[in-house]
N, CA, C and O atoms as a CHARMM CRD file, in Angstrom:
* protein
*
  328
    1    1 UNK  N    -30.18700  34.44000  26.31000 PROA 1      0.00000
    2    1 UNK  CA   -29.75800  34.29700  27.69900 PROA 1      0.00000
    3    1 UNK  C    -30.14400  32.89700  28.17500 PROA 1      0.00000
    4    1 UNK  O    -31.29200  32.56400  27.88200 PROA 1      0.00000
    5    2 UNK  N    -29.37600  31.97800  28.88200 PROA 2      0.00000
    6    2 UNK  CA   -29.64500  30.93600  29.52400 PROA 2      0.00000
    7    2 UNK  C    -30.75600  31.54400  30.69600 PROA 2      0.00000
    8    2 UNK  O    -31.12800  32.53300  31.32900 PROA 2      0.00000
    9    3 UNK  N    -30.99300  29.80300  30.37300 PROA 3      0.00000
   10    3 UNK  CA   -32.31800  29.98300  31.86400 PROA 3      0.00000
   11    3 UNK  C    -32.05500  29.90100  33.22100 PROA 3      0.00000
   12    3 UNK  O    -31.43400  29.18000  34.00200 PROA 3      0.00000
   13    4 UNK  N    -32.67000  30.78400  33.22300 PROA 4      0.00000
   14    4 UNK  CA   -31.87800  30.55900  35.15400 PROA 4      0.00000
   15    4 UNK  C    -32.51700  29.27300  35.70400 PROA 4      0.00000
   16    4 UNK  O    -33.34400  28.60000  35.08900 PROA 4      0.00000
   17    5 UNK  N    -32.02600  29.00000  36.97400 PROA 5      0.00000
   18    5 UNK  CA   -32.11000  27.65700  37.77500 PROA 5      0.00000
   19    5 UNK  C    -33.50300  28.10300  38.74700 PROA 5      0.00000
   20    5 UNK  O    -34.34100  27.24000  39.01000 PROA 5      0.00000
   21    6 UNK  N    -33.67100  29.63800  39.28500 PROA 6      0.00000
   22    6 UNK  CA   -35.06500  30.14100  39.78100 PROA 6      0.00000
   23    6 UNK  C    -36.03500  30.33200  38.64900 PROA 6      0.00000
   24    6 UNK  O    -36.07400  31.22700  37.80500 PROA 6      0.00000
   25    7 UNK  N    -36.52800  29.66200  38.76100 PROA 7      0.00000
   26    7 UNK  CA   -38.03300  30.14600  37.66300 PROA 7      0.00000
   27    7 UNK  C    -39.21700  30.39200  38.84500 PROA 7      0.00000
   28    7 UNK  O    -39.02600  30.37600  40.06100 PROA 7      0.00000
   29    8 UNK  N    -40.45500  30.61600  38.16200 PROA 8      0.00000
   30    8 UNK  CA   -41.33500  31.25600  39.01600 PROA 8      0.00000
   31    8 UNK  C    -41.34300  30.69000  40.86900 PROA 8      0.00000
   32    8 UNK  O    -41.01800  29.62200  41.38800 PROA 8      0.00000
   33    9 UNK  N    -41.89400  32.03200  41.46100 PROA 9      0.00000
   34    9 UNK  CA   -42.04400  31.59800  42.79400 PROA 9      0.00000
   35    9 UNK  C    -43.02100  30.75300  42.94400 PROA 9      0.00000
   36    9 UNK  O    -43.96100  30.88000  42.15900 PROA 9      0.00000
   37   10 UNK  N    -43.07800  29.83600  43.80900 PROA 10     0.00000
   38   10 UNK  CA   -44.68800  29.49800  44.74300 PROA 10     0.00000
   39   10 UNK  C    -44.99300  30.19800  45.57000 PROA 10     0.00000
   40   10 UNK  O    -44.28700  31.03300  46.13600 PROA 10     0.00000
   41   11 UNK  N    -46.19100  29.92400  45.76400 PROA 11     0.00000
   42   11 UNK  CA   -47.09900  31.11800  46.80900 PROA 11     0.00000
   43   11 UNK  C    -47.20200  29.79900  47.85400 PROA 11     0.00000
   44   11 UNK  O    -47.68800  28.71600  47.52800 PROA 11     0.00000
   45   12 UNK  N    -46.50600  30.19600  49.50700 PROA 12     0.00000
   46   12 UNK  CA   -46.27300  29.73200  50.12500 PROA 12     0.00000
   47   12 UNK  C    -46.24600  29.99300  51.51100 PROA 12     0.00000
   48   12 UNK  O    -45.52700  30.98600  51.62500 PROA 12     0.00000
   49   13 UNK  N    -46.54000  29.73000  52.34900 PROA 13     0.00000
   50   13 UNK  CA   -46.94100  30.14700  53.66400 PROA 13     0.00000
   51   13 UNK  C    -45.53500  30.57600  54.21100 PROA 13     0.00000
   52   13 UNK  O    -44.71400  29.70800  54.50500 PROA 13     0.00000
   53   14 UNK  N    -45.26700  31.84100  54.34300 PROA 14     0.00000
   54   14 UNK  CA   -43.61100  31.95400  54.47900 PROA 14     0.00000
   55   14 UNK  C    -43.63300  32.02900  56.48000 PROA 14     0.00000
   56   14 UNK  O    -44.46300  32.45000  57.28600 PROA 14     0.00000
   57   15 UNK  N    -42.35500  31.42600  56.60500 PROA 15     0.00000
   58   15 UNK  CA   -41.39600  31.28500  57.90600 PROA 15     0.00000
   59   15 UNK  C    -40.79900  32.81100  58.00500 PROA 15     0.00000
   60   15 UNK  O    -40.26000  33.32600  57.02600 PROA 15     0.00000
   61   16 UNK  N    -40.94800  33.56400  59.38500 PROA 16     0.00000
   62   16 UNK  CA   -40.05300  34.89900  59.57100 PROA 16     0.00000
   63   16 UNK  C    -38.61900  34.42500  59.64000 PROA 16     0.00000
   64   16 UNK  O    -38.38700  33.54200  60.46600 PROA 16     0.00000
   65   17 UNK  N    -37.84200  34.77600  59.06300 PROA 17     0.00000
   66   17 UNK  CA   -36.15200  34.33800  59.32000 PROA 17     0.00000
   67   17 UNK  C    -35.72100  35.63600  59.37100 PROA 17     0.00000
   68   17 UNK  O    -36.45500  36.48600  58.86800 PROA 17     0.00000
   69   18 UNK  N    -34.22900  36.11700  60.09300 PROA 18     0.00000
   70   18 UNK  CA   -33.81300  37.56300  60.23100 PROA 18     0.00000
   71   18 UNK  C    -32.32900  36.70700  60.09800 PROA 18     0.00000
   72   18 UNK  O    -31.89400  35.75000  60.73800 PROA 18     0.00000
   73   19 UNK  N    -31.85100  37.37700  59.14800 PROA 19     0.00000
   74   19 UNK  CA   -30.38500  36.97800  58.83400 PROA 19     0.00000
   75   19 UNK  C    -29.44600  38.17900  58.33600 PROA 19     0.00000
   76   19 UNK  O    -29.97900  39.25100  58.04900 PROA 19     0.00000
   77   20 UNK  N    -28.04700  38.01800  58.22900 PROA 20     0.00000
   78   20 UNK  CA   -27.16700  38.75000  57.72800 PROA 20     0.00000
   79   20 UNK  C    -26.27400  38.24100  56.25100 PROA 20     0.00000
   80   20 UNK  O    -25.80600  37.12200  56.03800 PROA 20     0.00000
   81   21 UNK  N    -26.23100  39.29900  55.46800 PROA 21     0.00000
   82   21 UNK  CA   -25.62800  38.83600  54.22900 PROA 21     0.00000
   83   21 UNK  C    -24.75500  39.81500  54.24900 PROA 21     0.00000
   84   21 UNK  O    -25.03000  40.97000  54.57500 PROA 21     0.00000
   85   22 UNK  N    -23.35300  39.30300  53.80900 PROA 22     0.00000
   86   22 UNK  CA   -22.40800  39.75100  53.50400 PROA 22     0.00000
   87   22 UNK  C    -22.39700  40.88100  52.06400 PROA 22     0.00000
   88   22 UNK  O    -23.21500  40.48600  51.23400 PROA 22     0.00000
   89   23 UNK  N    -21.65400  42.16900  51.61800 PROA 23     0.00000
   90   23 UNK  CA   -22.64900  43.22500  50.99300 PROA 23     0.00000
   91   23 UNK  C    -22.27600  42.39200  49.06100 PROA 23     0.00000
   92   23 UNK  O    -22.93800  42.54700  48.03500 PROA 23     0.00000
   93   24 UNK  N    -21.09700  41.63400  49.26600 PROA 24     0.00000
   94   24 UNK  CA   -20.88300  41.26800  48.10700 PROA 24     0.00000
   95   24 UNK  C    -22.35400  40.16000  47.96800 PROA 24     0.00000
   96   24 UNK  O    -23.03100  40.55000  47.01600 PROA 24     0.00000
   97   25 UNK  N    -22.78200  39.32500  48.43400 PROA 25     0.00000
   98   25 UNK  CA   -23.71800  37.99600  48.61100 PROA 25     0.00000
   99   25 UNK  C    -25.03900  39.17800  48.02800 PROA 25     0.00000
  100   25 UNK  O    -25.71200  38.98900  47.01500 PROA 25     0.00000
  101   26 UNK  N    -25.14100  40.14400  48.77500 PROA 26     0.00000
  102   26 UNK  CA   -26.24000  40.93400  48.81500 PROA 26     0.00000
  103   26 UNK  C    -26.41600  41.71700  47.01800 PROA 26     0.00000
  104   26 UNK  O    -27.39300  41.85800  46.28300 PROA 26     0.00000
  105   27 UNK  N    -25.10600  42.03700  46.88400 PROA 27     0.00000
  106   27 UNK  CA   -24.89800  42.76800  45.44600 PROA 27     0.00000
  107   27 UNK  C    -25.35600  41.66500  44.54200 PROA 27     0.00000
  108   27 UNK  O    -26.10900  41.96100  43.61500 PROA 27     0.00000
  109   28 UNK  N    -24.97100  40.39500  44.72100 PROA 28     0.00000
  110   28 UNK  CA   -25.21000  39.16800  43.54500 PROA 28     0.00000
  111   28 UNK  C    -26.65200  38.77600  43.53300 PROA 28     0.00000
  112   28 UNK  O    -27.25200  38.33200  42.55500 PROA 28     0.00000
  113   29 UNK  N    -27.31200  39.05900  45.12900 PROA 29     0.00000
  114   29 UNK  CA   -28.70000  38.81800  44.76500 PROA 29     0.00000
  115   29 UNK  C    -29.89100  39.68700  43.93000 PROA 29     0.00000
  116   29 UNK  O    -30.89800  39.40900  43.27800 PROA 29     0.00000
  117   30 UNK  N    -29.01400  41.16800  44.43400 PROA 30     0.00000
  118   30 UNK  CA   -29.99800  41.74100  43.63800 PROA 30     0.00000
  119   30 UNK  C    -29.56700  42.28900  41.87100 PROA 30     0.00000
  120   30 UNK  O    -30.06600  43.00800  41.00500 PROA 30     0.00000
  121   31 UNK  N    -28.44500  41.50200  42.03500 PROA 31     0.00000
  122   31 UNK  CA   -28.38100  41.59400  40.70300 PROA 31     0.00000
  123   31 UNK  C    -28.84800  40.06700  39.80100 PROA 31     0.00000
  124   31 UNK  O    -29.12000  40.26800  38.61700 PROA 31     0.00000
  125   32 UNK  N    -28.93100  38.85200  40.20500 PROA 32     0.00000
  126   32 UNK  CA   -29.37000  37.76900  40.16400 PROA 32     0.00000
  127   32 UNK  C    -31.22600  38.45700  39.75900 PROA 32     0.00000
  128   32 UNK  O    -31.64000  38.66800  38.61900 PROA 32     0.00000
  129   33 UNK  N    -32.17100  38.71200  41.29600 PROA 33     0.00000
  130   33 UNK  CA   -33.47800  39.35300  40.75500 PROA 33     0.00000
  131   33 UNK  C    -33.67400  40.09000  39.42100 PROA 33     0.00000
  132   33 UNK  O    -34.66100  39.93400  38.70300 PROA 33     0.00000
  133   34 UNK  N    -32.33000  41.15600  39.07600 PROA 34     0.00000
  134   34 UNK  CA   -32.69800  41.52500  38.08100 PROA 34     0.00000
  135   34 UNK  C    -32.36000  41.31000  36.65100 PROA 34     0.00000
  136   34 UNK  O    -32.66300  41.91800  35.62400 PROA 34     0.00000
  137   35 UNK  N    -31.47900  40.02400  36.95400 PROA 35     0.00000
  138   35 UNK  CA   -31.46300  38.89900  35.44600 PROA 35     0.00000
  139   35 UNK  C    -33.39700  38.41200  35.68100 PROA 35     0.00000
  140   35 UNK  O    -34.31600  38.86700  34.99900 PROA 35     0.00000
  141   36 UNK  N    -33.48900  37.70000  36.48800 PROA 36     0.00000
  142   36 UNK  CA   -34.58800  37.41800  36.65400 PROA 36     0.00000
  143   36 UNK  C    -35.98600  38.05700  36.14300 PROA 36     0.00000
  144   36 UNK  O    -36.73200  37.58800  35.28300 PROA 36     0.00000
  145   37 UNK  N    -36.12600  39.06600  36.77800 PROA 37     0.00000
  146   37 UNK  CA   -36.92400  40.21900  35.89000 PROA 37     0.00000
  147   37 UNK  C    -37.16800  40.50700  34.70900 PROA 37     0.00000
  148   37 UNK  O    -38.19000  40.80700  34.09200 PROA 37     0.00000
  149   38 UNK  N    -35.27100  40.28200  34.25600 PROA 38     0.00000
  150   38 UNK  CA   -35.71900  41.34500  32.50800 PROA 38     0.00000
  151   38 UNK  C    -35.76300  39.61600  31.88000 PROA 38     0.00000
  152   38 UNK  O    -35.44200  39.62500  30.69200 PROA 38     0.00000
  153   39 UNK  N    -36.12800  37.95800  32.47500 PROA 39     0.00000
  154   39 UNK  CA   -36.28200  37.14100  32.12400 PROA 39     0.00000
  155   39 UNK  C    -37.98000  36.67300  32.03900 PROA 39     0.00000
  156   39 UNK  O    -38.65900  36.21200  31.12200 PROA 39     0.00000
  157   40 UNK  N    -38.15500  36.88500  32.87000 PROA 40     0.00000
  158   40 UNK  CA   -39.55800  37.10900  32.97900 PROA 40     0.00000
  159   40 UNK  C    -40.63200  38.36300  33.11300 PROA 40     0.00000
  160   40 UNK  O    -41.79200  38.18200  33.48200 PROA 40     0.00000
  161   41 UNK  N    -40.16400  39.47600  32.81100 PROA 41     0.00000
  162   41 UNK  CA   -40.31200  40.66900  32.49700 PROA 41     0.00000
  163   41 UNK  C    -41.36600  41.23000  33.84000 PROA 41     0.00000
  164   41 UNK  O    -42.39500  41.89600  33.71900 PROA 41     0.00000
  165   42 UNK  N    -40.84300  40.80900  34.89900 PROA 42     0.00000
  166   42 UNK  CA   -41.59900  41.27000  36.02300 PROA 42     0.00000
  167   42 UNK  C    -40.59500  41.51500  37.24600 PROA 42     0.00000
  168   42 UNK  O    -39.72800  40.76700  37.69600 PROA 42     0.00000
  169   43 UNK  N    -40.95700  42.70500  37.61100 PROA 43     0.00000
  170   43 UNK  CA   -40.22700  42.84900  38.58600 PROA 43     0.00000
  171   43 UNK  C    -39.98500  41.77700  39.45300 PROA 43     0.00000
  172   43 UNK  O    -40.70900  40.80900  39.22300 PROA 43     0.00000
  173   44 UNK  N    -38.79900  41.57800  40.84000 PROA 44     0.00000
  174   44 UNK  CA   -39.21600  40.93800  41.76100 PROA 44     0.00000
  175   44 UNK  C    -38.38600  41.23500  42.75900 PROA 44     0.00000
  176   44 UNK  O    -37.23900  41.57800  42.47500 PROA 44     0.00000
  177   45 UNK  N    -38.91800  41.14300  44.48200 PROA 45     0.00000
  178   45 UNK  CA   -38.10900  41.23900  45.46400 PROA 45     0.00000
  179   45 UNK  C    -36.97400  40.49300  45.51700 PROA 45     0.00000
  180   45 UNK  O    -37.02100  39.26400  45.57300 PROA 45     0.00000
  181   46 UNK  N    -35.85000  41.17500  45.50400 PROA 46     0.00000
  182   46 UNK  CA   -34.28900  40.17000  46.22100 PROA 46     0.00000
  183   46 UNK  C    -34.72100  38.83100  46.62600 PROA 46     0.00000
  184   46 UNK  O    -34.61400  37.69300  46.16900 PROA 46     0.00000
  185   47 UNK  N    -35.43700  39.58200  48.02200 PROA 47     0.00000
  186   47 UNK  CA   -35.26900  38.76000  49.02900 PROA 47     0.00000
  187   47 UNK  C    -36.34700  38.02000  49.37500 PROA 47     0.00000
  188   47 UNK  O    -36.44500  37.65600  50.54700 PROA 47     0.00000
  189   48 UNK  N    -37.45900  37.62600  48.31100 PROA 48     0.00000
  190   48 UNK  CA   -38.41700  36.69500  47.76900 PROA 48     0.00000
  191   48 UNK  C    -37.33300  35.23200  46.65400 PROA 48     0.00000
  192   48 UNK  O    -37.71900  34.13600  46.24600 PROA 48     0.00000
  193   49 UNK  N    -36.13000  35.83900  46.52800 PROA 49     0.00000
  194   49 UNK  CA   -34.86800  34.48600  46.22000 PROA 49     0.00000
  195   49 UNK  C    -34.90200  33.94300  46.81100 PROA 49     0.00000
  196   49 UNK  O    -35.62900  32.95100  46.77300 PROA 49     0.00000
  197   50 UNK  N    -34.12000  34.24600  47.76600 PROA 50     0.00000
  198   50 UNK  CA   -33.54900  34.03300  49.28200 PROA 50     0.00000
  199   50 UNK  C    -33.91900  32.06600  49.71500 PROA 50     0.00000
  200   50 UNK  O    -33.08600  31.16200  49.78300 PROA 50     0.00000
  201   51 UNK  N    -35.44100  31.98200  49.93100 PROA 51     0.00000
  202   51 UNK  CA   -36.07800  30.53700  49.99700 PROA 51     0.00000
  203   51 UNK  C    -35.91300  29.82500  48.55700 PROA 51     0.00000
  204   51 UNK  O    -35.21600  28.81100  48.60900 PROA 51     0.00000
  205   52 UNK  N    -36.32800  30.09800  47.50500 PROA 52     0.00000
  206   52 UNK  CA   -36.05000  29.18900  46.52600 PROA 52     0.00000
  207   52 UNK  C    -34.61900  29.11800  46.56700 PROA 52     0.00000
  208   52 UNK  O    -34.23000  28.16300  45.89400 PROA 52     0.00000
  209   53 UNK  N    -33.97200  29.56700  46.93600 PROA 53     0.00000
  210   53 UNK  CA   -32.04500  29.20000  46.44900 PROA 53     0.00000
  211   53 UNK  C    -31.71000  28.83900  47.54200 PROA 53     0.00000
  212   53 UNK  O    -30.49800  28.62500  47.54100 PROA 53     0.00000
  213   54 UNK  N    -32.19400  28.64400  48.55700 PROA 54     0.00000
  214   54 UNK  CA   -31.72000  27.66500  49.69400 PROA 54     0.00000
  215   54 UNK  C    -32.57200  26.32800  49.73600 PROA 54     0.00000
  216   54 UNK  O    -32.29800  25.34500  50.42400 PROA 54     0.00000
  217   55 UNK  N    -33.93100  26.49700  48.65700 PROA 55     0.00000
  218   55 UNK  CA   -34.47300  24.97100  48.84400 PROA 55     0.00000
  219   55 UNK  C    -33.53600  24.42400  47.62600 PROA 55     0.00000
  220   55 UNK  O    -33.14400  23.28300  47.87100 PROA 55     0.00000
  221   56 UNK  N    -33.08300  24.92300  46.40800 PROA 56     0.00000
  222   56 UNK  CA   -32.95000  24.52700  45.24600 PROA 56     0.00000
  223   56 UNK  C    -31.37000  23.44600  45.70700 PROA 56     0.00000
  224   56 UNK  O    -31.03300  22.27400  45.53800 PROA 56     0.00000
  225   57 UNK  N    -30.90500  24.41000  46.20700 PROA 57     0.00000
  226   57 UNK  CA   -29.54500  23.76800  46.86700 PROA 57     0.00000
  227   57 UNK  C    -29.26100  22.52000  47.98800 PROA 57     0.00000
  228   57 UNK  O    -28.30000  21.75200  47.97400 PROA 57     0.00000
  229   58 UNK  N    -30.38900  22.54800  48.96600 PROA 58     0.00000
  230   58 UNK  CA   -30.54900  21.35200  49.93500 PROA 58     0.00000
  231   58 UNK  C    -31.39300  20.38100  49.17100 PROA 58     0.00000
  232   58 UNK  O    -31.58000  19.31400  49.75700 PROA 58     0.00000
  233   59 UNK  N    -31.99600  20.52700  47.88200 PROA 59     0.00000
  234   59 UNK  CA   -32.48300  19.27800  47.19200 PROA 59     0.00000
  235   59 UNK  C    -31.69100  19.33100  46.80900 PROA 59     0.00000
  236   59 UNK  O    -31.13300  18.72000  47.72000 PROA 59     0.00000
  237   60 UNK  N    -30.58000  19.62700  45.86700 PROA 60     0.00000
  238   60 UNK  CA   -29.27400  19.47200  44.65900 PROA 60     0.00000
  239   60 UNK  C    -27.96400  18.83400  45.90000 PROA 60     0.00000
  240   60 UNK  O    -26.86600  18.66300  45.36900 PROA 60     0.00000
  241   61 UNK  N    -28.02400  18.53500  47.26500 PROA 61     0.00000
  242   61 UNK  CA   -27.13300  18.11600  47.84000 PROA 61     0.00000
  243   61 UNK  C    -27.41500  16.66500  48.20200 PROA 61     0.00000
  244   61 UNK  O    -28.11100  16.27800  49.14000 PROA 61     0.00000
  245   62 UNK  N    -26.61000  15.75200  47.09900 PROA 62     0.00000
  246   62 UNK  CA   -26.75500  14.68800  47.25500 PROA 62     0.00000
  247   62 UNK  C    -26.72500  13.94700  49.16900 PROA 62     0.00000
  248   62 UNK  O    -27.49100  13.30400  49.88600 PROA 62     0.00000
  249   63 UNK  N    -25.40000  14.53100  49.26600 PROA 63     0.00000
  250   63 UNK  CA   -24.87600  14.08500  50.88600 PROA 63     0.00000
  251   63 UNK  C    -25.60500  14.53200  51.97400 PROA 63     0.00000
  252   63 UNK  O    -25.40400  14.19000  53.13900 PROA 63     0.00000
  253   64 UNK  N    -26.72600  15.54800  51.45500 PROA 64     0.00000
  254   64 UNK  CA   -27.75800  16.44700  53.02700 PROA 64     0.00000
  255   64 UNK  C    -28.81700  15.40900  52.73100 PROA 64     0.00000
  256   64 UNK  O    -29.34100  14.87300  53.70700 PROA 64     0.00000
  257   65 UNK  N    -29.23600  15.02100  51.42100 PROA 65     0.00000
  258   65 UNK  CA   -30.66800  13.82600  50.98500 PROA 65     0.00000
  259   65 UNK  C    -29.80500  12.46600  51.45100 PROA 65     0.00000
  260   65 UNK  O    -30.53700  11.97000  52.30700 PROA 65     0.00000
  261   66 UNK  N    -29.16500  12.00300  51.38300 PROA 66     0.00000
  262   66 UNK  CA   -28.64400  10.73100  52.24900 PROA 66     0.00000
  263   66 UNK  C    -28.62500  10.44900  53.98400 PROA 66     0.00000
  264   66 UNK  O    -28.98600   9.57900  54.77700 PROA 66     0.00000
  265   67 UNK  N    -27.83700  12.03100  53.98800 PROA 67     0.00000
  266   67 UNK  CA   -27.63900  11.73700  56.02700 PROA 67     0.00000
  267   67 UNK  C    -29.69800  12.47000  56.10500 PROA 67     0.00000
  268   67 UNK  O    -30.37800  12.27900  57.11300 PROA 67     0.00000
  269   68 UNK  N    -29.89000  12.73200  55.67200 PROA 68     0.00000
  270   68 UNK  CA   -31.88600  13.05000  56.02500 PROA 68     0.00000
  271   68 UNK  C    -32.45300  11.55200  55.83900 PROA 68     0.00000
  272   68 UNK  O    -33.46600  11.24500  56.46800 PROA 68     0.00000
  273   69 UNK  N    -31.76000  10.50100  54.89900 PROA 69     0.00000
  274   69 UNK  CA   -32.59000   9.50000  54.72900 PROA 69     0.00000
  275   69 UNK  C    -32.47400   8.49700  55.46800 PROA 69     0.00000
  276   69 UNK  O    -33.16700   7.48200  55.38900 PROA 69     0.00000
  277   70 UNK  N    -31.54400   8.71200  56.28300 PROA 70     0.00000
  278   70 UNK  CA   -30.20900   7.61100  57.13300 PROA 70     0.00000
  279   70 UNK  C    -31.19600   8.03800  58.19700 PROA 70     0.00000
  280   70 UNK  O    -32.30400   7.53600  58.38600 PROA 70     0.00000
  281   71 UNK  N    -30.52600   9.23800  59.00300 PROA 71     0.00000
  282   71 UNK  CA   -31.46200   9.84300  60.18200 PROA 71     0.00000
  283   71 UNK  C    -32.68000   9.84200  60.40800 PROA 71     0.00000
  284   71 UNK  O    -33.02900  10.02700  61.57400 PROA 71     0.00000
  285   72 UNK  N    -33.72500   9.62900  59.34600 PROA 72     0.00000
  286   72 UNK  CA   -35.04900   9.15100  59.54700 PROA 72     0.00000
  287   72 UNK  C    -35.26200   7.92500  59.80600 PROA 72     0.00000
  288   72 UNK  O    -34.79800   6.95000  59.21400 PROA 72     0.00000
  289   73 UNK  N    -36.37100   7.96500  61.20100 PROA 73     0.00000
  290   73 UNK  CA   -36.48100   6.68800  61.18200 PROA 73     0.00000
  291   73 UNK  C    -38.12300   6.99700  61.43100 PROA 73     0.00000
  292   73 UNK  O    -38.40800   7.94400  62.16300 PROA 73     0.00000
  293   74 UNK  N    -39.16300   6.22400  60.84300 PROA 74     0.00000
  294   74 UNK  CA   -40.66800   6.45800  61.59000 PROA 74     0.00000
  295   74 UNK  C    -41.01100   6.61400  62.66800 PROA 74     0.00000
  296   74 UNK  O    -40.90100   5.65200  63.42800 PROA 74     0.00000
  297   75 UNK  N    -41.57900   7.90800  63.19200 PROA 75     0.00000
  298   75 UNK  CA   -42.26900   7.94200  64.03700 PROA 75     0.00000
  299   75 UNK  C    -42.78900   6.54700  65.18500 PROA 75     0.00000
  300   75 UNK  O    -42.92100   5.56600  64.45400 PROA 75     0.00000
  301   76 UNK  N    -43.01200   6.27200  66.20500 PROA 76     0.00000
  302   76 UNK  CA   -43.64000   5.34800  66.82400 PROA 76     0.00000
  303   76 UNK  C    -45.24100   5.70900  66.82200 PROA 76     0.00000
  304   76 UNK  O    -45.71100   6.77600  67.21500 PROA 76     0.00000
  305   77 UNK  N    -45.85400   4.78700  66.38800 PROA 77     0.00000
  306   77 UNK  CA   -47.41400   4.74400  66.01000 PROA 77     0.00000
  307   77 UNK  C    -47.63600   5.49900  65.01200 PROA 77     0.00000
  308   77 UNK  O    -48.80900   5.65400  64.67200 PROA 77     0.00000
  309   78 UNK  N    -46.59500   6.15500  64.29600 PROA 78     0.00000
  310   78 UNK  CA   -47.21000   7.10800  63.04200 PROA 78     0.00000
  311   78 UNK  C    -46.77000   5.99200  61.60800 PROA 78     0.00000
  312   78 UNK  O    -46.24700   4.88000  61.54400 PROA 78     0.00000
  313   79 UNK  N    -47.17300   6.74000  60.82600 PROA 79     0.00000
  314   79 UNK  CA   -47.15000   6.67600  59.31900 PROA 79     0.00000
  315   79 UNK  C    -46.12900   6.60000  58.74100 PROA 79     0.00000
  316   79 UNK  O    -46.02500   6.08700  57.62700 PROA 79     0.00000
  317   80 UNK  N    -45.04500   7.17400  59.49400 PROA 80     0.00000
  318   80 UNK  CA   -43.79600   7.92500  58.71100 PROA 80     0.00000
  319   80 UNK  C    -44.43500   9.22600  57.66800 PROA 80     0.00000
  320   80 UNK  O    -43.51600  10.01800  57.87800 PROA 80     0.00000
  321   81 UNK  N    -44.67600   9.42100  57.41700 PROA 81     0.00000
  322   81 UNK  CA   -45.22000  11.09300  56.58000 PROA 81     0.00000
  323   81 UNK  C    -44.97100  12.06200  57.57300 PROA 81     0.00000
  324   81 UNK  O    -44.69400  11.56600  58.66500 PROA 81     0.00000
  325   82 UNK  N    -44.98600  13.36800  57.52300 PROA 82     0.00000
  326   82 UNK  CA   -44.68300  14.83200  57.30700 PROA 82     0.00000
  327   82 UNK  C    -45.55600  15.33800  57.67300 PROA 82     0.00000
  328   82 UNK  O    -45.61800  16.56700  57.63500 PROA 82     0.00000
């Protein structure tokens, strides 16, 4: 089996988000978790995906990392850092 593009989670201070998924989006995720699973032979929540496949994708978008690099400009009296 190819490797999937999610490999392990980070342990991460999670954000509450409340969203809606369409039931097909919903069927692919939890069938996605359970490629995942019998890949790493551990169970895992759906919807513990959910953040890695929306960070994996806004880093993999060349044109969202350009207009973010354009639109930044430093802080006044700061560092520029995060």
């Amino acid at each position: 089996m190819p490797k999937l593009k999610i490999g392990a989670l980070p342990d991460d201070r999670p954000v509450k988000v409340t969203t809606e998924l369409s039931a097909r989006v919903h069927r692919d995720l939890v069938a996605y978790a359970e490629a995942l699973a019998r890949e790493n032979g551990q169970p895992i929540d759906p919807l513990k995906l959910i953040a890695p496949m929306l960070a994996r994708f806004m880093a993999s978008d060349r044109a969202f990392a350009k207009a973010r690099r354009v639109g930044q400009a430093p802080r006044a009296g700061g560092d520029g850092t995060d």
